[in-house]
N, C-alpha and C positions, 0 to 999 in steps of 0.2 A: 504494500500500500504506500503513496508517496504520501501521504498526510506526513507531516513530520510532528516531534511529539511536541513542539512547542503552541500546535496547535488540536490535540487533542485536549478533551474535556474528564475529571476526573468523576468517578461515584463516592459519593458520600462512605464509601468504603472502601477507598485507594489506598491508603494507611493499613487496613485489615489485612488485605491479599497480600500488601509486604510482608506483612510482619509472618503470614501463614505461610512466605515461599511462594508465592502465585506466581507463575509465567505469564506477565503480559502484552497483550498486543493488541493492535489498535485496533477497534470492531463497532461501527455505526457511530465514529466522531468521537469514543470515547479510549482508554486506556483498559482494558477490560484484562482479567484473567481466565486464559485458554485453560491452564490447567493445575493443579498442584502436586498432590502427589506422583499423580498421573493418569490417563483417563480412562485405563481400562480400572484402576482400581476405586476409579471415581461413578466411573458405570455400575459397576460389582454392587457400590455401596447402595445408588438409586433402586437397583432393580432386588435388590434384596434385603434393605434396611431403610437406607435413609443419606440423602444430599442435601448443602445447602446451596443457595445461588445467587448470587446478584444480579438483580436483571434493571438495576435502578438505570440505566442506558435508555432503558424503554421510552416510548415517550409518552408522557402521562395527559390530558386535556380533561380539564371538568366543564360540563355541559349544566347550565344554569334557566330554568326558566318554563312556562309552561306551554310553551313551541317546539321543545326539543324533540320530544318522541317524531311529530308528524315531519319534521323538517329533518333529521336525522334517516325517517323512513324513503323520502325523496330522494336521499345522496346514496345510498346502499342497498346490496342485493336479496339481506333478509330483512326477517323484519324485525322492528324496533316497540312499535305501540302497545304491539303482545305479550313486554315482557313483564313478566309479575313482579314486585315489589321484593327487591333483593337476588334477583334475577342476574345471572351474566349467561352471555350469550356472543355467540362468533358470528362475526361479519366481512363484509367487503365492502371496500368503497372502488367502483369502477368507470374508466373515462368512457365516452363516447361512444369510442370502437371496441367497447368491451372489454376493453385489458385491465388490467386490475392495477388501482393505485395504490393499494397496500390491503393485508387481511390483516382484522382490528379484532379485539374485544370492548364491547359494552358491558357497563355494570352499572346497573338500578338500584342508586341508592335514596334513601329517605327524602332529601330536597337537591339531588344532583344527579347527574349522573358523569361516571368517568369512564372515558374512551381511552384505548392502551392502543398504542400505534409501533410499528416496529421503529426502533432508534433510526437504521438507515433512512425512513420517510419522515422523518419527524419535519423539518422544514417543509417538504413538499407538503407534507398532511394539512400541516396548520396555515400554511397559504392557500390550500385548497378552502377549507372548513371557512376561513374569512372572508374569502374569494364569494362564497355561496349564500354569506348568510347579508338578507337584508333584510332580516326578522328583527322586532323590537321583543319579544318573548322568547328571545334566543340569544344569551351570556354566555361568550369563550372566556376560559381562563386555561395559560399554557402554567405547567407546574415540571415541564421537559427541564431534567439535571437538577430540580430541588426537592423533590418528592423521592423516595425511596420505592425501591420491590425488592424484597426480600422474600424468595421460595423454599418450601422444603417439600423433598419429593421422596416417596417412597413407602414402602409398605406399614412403614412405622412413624409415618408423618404424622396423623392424626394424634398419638401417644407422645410423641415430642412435643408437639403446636401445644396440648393439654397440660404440659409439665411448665408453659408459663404462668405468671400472675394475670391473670383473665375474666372477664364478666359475662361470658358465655355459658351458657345454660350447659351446653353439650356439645361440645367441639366434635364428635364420634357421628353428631347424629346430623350434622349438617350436612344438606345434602351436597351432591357435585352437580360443578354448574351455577352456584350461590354463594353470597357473600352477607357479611355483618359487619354493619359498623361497631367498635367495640374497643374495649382498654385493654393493652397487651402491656404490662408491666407498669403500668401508668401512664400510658401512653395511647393518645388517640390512634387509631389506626381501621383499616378494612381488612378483614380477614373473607379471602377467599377459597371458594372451594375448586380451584382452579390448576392448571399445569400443562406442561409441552411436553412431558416426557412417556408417556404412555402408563404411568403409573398414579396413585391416589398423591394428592398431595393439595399445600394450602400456601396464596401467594401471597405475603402481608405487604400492606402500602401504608408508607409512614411518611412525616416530613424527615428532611436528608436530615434533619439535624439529631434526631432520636434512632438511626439507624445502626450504628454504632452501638446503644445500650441493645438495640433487641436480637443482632448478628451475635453479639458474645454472649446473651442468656441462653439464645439456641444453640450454638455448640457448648456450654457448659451443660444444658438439663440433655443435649442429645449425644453427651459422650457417653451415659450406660448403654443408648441404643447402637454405638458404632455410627452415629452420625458425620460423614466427610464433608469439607468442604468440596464442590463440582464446582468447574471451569466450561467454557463456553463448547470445547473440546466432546467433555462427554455429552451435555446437551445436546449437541445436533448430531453425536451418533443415538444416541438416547429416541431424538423426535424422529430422525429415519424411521427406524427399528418399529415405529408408532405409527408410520403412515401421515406423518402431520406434515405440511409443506412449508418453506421456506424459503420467507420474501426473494425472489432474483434467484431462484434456482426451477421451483416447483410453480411461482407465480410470478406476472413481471406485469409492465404496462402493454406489454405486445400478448399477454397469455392471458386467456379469460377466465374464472372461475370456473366453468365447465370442463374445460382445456384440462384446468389442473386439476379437476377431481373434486371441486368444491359444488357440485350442483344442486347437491343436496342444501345449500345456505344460497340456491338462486330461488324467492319467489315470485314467479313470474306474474301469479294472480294478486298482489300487492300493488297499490295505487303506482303510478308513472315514478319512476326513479331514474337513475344518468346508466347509462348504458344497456338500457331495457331492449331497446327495438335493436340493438346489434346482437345484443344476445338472444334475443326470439331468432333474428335470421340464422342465428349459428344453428340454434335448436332445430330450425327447419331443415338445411341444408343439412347436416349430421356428418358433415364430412373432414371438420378439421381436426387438427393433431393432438393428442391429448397423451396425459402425463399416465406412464404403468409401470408396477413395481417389476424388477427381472433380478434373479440367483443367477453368479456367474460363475463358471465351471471353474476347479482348479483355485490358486492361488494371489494368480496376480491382477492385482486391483484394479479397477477402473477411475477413469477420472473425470470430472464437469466438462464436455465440450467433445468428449470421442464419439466419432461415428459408429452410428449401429446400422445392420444390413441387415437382413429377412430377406433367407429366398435370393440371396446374392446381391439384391437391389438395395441401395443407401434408404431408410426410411425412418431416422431420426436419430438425435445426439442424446446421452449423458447428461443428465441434469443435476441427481446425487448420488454420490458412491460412499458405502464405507464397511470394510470389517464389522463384521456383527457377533458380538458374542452370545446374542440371545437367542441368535438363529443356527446353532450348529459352528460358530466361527468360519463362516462362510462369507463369500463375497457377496454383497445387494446393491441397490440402490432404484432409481428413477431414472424412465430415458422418456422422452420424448417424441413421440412417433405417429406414422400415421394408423387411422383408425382400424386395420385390418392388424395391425402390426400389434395394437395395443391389446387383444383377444388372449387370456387367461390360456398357459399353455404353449403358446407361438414359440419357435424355435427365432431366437436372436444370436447375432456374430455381432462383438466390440472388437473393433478395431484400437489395438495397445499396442503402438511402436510398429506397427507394418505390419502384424500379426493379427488376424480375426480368430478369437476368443470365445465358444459357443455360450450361449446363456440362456434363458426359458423366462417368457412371462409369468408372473403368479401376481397372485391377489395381495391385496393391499390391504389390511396393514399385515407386516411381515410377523408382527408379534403383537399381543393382547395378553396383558394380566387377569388374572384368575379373579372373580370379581368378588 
């Protein structure tokens, strides 16, 4: 990346990841940590205990006002007005020609609500979000690098999240997909029943300035559970592994929701929204390239941009690869192809260094925890 670091932006727990050994590098404008101990043992810890994560990078917007649902519901693909009180829920916001200007979370809280945008769009997002609104019952507030996210993910998260000072009734019993405003340790915060990694877990949102007290109570109450600190590293082997996409690989402004596999969050029966009538024509025409998971034979890996061939013919690139330890430590990932090609099963060739490398479509998500 040529960002240089004097222009990179810190999380309110740049300090932390020194002091824990964190390797970092520069990821969505900020200084982030890829990894610590390392990330197959930071994987290990997710998918069988417990990680913790900084995701304060994210970019945070609070939506103010009683225009938000219906004007919200205008700019994106699912829908917004439907959601219950404490409610989160996945979206997209999409341009014109259908491409997707980033996938967001909504969260419906008490008198706001907060949109979570991926760090890399964070500028475009909030230019766009301004750009659209010329509602007087519609209040932006950016809270992007001063608000915290702090996640803990894993089969013991719920049991960790409970080991703090809390005024929740029953952290065990909240459901997934919901959130609570609530005091963690004395401290304001929204506790979510949320995650990227294919496992149960809860993503707390603090101001930057109390992020710090609640990072060191979760690794103190999550050291009997074997709780690690995770880097960005495991995460996105972590959200492969899950079937969950990622901004500029699985989704872009050229790639529609449908494209990537999101069409289950397109409703089309929802009032006029920005890229509705380009994604009806995709819907009709059913002919464009769309994103499918593929196992690749043998050892050596694939990488974002190699061509894949079916039947001898070039019919789409490499989107994400990586070592999977949940899968057998086998090689996976996402390519992009055309719609015959993308057929659960299809016999696939990667091209790696002058060599075509056979591989098979399968279903998506490569892995599901035990519920």
């Amino acid at each position: 990346m040529s960002v240089s670091s004097q222009t990179l932006r810190r999380t309110a727990l740049y300090e932390e990841h020194l002091a824990l050994g964190g390797r970092l590098v520069p990821f969505g404008g900020f200084e982030m940590p890829v990894q610590y101990a390392g990330i197959l043992k930071e994987h290990d810890a997710v998918r069988h205990r417990a990680g913790l994560f900084d995701l304060s990078h994210m970019a945070q917007f609070e939506l103010f006002g009683d225009g938000v649902a219906e004007w919200a519901d205008s700019l994106t693909t699912n829908a917004v007005g439907t959601m219950k009180p404490h409610q989160a829920r996945y979206n997209l916001f999409c341009n014109e020609r259908g491409g997707t200007r980033d996938d967001v979370l909504f969260y419906r809280l008490e008198n706001r609500w907060l949109l979570v945008c991926n760090a890399s769009n964070a500028a475009k997002m909030w230019a766009h979000l301004n750009t659209r609104n010329d509602r007087r019952d519609v209040i932006l507030s950016d809270k992007h690098g001063l608000a915290a996210l702090i996640a803990v993910q894993g089969p013991a998260a719920a049991e960790i999240v409970d080991e703090l000072d809390h005024n929740i009734r029953s952290i065990g019993d909240m459901k997934y997909y919901f959130c609570e405003e609530a005091r963690l340790e004395g401290t304001p915060a929204v506790l979510a029943r949320t995650g990227y990694t294919g496992e149960d877990g809860f993503e707390i949102f603090v101001d930057g300035r109390d992020a710090r007290k609640i990072w060191r109570k979760l690794l103190e109450v999550g050291r009997p559970f074997e709780l690690e600190p995770a880097g960005l590293g495991a995460r996105d082997m972590l959200r492969l592994e899950a079937g969950m996409p990622l901004y500029g690989f699985e989704l872009s402004e050229d790639l529609s929701p449908l494209a990537g596999g999101q069409g289950w969050a397109v409703k089309m029966s929802k009032p006029a929204f920005v890229g509705e009538k380009a994604l009806a024509a995709q819907l009709a025409a059913d002919d464009y390239r769309r994103i499918a998971g593929f196992v690749l034979e043998g050892r050596v890996p694939a990488r974002t941009g190699y061509p894949v061939f079916s039947g001898g013919e070039l019919v789409g690139e490499v989107r994400s690869a990586s070592f999977s330890p949940s899968c057998g430590n086998r090689n996976i990932g996402t390519v992009l192809v055309t719609k015959a090609a993308a057929a659960v099963g299809t016999a696939l060739e990667v091209e790696i260094r002058g060599t075509h490398h056979p591989a098979q479509v399968v279903p998506l998500p490569f892995y599901k925890r035990d519920r």
